[in-house]
C-alpha positions as CSV (number, residue, x, y, z in Angstrom):
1,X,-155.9,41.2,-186.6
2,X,-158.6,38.9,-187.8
3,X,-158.7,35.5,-186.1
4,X,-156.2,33.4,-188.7
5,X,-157.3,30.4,-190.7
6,X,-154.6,27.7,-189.2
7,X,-152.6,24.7,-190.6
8,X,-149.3,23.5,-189.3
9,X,-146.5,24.0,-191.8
10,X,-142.7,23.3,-190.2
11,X,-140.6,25.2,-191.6
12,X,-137.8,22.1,-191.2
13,X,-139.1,18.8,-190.3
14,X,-136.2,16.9,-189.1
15,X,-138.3,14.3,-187.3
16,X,-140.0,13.5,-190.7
17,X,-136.4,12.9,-192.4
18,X,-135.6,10.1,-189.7
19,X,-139.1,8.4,-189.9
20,X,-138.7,7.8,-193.7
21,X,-135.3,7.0,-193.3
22,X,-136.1,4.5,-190.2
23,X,-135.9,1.2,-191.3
24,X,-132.8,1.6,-193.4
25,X,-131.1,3.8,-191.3
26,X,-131.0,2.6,-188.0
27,X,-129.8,-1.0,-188.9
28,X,-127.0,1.2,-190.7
29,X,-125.9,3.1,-187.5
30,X,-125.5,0.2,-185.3
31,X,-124.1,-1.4,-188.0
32,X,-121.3,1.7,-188.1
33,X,-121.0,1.5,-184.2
34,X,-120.5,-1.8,-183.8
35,X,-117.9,-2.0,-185.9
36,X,-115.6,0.2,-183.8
37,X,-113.8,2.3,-186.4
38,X,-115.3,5.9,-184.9
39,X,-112.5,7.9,-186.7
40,X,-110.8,8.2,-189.4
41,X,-112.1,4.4,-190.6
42,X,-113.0,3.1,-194.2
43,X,-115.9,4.4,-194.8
44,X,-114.5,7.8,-195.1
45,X,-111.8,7.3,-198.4
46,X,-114.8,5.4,-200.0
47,X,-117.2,8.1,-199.8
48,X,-114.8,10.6,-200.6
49,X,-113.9,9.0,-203.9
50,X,-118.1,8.2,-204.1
51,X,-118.4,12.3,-203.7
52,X,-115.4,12.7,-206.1
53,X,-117.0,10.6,-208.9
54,X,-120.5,12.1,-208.7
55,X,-119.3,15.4,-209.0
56,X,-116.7,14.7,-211.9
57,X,-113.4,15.7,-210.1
58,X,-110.3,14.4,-209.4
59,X,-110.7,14.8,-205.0
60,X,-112.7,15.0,-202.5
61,X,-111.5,15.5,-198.7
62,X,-114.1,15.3,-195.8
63,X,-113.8,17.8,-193.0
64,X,-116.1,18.4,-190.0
65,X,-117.9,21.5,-191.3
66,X,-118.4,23.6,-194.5
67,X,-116.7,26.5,-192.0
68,X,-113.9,24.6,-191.8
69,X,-113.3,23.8,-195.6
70,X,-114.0,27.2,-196.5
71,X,-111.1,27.9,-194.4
72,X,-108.6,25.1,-195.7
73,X,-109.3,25.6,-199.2
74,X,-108.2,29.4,-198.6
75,X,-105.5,28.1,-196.5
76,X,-104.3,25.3,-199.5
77,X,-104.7,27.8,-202.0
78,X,-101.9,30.2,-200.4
79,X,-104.4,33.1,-199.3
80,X,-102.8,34.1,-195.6
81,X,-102.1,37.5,-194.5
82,X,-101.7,40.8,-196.5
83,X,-104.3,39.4,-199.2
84,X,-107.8,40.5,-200.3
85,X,-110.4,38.1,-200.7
86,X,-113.8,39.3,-202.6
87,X,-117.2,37.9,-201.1
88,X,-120.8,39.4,-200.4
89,X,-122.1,40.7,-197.3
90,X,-125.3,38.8,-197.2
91,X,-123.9,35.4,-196.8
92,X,-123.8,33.3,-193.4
93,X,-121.1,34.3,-191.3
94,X,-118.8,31.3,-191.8
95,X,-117.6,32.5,-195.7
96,X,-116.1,36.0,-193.9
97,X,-115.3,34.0,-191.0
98,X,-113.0,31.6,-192.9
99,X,-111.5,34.6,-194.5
100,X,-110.3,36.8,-191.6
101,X,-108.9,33.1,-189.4
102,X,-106.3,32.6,-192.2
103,X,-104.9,36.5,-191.7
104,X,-106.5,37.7,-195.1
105,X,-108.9,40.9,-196.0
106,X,-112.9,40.6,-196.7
107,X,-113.4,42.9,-199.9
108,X,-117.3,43.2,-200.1
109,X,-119.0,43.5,-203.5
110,X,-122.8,44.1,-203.4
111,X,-125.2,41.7,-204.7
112,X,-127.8,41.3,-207.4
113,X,-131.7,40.9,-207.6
114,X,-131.1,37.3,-206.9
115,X,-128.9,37.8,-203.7
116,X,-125.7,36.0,-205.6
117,X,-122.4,38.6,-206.4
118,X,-123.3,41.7,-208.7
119,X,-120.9,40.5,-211.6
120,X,-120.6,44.2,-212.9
121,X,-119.0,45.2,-209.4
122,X,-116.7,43.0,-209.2
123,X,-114.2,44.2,-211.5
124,X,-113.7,47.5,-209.5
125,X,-112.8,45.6,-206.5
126,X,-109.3,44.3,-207.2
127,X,-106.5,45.7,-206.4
128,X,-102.6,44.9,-206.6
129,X,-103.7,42.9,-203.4
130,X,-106.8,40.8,-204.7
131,X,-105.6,36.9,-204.3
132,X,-109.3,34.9,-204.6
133,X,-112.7,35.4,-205.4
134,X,-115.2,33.5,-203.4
135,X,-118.7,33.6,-204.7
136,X,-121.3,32.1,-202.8
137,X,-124.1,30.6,-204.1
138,X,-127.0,31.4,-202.0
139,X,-129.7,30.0,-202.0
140,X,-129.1,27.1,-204.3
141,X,-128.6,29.0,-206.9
142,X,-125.1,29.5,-208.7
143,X,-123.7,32.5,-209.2
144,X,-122.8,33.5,-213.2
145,X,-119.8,31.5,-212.6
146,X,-118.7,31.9,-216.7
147,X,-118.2,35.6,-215.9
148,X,-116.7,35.1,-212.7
149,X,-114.1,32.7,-213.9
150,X,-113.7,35.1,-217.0
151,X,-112.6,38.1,-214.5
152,X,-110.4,35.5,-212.2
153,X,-108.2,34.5,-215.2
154,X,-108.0,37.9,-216.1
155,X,-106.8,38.9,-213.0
156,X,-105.1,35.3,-212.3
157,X,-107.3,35.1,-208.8
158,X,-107.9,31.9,-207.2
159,X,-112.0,30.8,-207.4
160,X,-113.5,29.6,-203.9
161,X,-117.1,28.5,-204.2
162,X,-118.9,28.7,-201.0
163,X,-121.1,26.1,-202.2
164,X,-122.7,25.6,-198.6
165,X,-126.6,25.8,-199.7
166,X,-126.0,24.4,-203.3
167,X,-125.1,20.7,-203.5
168,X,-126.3,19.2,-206.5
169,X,-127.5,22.8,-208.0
170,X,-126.1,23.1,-211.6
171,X,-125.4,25.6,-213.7
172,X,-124.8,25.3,-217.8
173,X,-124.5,21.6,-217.6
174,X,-121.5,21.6,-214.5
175,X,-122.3,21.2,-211.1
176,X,-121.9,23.7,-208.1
177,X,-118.7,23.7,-206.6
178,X,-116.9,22.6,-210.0
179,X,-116.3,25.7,-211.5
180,X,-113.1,27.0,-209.7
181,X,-110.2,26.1,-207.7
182,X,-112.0,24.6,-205.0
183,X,-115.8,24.3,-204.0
184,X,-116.9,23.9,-200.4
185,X,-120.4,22.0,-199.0
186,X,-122.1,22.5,-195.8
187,X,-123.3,18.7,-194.3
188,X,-125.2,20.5,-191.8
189,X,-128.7,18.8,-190.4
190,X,-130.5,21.8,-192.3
191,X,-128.6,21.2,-195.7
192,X,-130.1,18.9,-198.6
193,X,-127.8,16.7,-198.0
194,X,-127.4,16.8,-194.5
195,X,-125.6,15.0,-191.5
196,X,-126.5,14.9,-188.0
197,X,-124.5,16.8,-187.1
198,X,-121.8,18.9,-188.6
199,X,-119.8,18.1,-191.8
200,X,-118.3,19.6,-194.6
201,X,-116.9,18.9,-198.3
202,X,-113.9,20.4,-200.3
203,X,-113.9,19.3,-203.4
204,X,-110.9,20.1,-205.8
205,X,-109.1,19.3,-209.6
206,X,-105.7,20.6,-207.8
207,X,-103.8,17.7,-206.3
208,X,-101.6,19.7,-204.0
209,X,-104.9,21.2,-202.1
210,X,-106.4,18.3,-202.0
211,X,-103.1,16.6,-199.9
212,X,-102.8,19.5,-198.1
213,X,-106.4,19.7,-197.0
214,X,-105.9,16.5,-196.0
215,X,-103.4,17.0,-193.8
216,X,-104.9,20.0,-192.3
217,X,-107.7,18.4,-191.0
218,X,-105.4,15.8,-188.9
219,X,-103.2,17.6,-187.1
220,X,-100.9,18.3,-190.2
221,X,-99.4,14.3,-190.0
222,X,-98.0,12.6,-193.0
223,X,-98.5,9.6,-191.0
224,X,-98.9,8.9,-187.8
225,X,-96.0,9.9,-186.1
226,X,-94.7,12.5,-188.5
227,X,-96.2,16.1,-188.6
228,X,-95.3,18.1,-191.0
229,X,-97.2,21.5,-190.2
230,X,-99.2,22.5,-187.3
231,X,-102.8,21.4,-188.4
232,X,-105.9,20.9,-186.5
233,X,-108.8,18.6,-185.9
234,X,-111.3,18.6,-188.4
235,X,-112.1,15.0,-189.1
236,X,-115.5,14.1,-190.5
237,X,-116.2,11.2,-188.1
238,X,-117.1,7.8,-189.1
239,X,-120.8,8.2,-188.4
240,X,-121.6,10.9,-189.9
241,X,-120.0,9.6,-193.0
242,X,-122.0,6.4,-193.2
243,X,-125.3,8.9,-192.2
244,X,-124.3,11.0,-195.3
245,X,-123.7,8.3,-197.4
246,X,-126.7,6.8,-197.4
247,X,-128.8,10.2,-197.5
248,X,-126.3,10.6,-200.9
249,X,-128.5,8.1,-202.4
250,X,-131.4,10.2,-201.5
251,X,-130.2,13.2,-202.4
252,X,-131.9,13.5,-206.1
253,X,-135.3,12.1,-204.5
254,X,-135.2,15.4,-201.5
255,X,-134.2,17.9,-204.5
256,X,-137.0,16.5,-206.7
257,X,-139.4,17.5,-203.9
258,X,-138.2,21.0,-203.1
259,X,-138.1,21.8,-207.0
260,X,-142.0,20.8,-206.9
261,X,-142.6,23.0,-204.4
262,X,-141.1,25.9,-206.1
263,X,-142.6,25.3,-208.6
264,X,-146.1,25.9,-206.6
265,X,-144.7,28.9,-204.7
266,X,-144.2,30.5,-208.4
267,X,-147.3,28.9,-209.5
268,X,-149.4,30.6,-207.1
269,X,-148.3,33.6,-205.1
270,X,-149.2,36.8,-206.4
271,X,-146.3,39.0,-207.8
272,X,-147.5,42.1,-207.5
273,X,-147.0,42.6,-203.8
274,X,-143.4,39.6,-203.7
275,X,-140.6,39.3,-205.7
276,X,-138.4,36.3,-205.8
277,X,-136.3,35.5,-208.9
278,X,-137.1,33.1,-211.8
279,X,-135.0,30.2,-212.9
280,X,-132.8,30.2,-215.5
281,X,-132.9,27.8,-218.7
282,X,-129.2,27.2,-218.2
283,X,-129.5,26.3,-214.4
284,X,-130.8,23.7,-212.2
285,X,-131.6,25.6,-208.6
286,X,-131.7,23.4,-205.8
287,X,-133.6,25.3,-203.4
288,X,-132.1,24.6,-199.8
289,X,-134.8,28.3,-199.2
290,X,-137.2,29.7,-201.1
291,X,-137.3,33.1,-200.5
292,X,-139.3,36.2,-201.2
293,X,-139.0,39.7,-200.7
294,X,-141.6,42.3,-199.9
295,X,-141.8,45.5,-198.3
296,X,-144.0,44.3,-195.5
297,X,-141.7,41.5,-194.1
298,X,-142.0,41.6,-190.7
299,X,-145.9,41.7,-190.6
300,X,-146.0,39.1,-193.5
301,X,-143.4,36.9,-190.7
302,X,-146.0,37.7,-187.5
303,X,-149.2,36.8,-189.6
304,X,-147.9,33.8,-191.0
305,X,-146.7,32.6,-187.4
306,X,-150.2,33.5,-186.5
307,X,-151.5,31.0,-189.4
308,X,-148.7,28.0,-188.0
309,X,-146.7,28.5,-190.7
310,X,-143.2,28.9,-189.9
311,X,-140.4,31.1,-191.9
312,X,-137.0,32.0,-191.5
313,X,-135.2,35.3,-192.2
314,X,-131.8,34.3,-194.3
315,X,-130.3,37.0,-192.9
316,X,-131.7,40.2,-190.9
317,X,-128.3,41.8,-190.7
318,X,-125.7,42.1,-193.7
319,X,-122.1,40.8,-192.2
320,X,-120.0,44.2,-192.9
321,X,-123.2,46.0,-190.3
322,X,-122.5,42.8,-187.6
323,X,-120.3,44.1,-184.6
324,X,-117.5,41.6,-185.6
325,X,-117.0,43.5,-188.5
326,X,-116.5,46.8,-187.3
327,X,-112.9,46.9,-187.8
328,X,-113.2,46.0,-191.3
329,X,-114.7,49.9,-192.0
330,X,-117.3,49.4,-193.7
331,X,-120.9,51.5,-193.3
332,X,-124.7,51.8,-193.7
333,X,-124.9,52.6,-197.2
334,X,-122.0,50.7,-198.3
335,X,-124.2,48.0,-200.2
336,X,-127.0,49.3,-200.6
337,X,-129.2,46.1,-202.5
338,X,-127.4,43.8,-199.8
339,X,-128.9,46.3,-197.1
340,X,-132.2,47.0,-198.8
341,X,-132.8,42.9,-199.3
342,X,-132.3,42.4,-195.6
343,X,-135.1,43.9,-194.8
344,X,-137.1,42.9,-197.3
345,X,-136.2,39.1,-197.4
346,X,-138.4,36.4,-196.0
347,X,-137.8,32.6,-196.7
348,X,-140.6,30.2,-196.8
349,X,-140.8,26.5,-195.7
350,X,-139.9,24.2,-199.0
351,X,-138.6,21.2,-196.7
352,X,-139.4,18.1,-198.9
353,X,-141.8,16.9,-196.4
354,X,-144.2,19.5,-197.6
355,X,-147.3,18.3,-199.7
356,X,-148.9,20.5,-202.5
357,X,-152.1,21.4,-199.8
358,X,-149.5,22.8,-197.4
359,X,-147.7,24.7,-200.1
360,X,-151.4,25.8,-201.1
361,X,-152.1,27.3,-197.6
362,X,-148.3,29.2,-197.1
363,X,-149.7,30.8,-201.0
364,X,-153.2,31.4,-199.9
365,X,-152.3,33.1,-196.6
366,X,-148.9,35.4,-198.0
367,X,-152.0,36.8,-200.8
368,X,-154.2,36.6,-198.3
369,X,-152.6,39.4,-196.3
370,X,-151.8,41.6,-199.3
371,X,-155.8,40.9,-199.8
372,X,-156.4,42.5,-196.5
373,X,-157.0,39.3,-194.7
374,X,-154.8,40.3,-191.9
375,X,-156.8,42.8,-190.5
């Protein structure tokens, strides 16, 4: 290998996020600390109904990560044991996860060019069993949720939007999250609109989810010293709330920035040796990644390393091949775009600290190596 031209590109830059944010945000968290109310204070009802009003829905409940609202929204919709839940297999962990801890079935449908639920397959996954769909929308991009909802009232299934990378994405004029039953966020320091630690949002239409996710989260109490059902602790703590309600402010300023950067990474990389999909006219994508997909993945990964340029893989190894899932039956060949994308997907830095010359570099040196300059 050819001695690489070199630039520093993070793929996250954390520390970047907290010097901009310095001089607002500090005064801020003493201000939270001081105050004493760690749990359960305030601040939390207010930016609920801030989250609520922004999103144009009737609730909003705060929980401590996008795992567990994945996994109360099941539980509020009535999904529990002896039903079949339909999801992809090249999601995070947490969305099957959330499924099996309530006692219900992962159904796996394979996934299109864009790495979001092959709409044609799902149809031919329900059964007398089916109880919820839960699309997730990876990337920050949103699944066709018109012909999702379409086959859910068909079929009268509940809609779960595992909405964890897409906050603020929209799709023909309605945001992420909005479409069904419930939609669940991630808060999660590597999220757009991120915590420092972990958080999660459920967001809901449906009144009696909403009360029972908010119950759930606190020890199932109706008040203080009546419990109702055996909950847990989920409570997104004061902090963290104040943290995330500032960044909310924020949040169209971060997007802004990673939709520029897209817009480079489209601009310039060369398509004949990548593929990564195009935005739609109908759709806003957020882009928590930006990834690619090329044949040559894991020399693309060492060269760019080589070059300081850091990447992710978003993920190596579909969740019906992890060991956890072996009971579940499925096998090589089951899905086979899920399977043929994980070794084929790469996902570049578009953090919002990026400028256009770094952007530049990542372009030059991916066409660079097609070009040969690798060896």
């Amino acid at each position: 290998m050819a001695d690489p031209i070199r630039r520093r590109v993070p793929y996250v830059n954390l520390q970047a996020q907290v010097e901009e944010e310095r001089d607002e945000l500090f005064p801020l968290i003493q201000e939270t600390l001081l105050r004493g109310d760690h749990v359960g204070g305030e601040l939390i009802g207010r930016l609920e109904a801030e989250l609520a009003a922004w999103m144009g829905v009737r609730h909003a409940v705060l929980v401590n990560s996008g795992t567990d609202a994945l996994m109360f929204g099941l539980l509020a919709a009535g999904v529990g044991r002896g039903d079949d839940v339909i999801t992809v297999p090249n999601s995070f962990i947490a969305s099957t996860a959330a499924i099996v801890h309530v006692g219900a079935s992962p159904v796996f449908v394979d996934v299109g060019p864009d790495q979001n639920i092959d709409i044609g397959k799902i149809a031919a996954a329900i059964t007398p069993k089916t109880r919820a769909i839960m699309p997730v929308h990876l990337t920050g991009r949103v699944s066709e949720m018109a012909a999702i909802l379409d086959i859910a009232k068909a079929h009268n299934l509940v809609v779960i939007e595992d909405a964890a990378q897409s906050i603020g994405s929209t799709y023909q004029n309605r945001l992420s999250g909005t479409f069904g039953d419930i939609g669940c966020f991630s808060l999660h320091p590597l999220k757009n609109l991120n915590a420092v630690g972990d958080g999660g949002i459920l967001v809901t239409n449906r009144s009696d989810v909403a009360e029972r996710v908010s119950r759930l989260r606190n020890h199932g109490m109706a008040d203080r010293n009546t419990v109702i059902e055996f909950g847990f602790v989920s409570r997104l703590d004061t902090l963290q709330a104040a943290i995330v309600r500032f960044r909310l402010g924020r949040l169209g300023s971060v997007v802004e920035r990673r939709i520029r950067n897209a817009a480079l990474y489209r601009e310039r990389l060369d398509r004949t040796f990548v593929f990564f999909p195009e935005p739609r006219g109908d759709a806003v994508d957020t882009y928590h990644t930006f990834v690619i997909q090329t044949d040559r993945r894991n020399e693309l990964r060492a060269w760019l390393e080589a070059c300081g340029v850091g990447t992710a893989i978003h993920y190596p190894i579909p969740i019906h091949l992890q060991p956890a899932a072996a009971k579940l039956g499925y096998r090589l060949g089951d899905f086979p775009e899920a399977e043929r994308q994980a070794g084929r997907i790469l996902t570049l830095p578009i953090n919002q600290f990026l400028n256009p010359e770094d952007v530049a570099f990542v372009c030059d040196r991916v066409n660079g190596f097609f070009a040969g300059e690798a060896r």
